[in-house]
N, C-alpha and C positions, 0 to 999 in steps of 0.2 A: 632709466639709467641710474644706477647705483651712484649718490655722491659724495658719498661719506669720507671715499678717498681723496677725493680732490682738493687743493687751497681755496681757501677764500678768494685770492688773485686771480687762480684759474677760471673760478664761475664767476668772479664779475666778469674775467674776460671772455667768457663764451658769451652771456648774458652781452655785452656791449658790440660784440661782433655779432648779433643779430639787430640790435640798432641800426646798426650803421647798413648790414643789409636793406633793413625796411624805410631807412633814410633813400637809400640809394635809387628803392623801388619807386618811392614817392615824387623822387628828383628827375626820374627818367622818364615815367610812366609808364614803364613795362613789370609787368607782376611777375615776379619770380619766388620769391616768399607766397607761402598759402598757411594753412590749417596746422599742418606737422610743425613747420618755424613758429605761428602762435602757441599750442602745444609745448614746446620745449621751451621757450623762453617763461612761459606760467610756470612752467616746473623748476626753472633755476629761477626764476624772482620764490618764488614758495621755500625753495632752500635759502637762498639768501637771506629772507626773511626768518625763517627759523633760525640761522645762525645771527642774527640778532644784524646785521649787515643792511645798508641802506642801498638802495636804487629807483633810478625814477622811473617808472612806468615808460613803455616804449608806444611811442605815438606811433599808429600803424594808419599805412593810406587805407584809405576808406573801401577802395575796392581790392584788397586785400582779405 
């Protein structure tokens, strides 16, 4: 996905709504996050990162 269009806002906020998904996964113990969500959240922390923008690393449950 193309980000060059997007705010800074927008991809921390996509980036943080997959937290709170793999928060949520970890909290219920049902896996609904896989491969494709780590996937895309590497590719908005990589943009985030390039645009000089901080985020913490997203603790993902183990059997995800």
């Amino acid at each position: 996905m193309p980000y060059e269009n997007l705010s800074d806002h927008f991809l921390i906020q996509m980036y943080e709504n997959i937290r709170d998904e793999a928060r949520a996964d970890a909290t219920s113990g049902i896996r609904l996050l896989g491969a494709p969500a780590r996937a895309r959240a590497e590719e908005l922390r990589q943009e985030l990162e390039r645009r000089g923008l901080f985020c913490t690393p997203i603790e993902w449950p183990s059997e995800v």
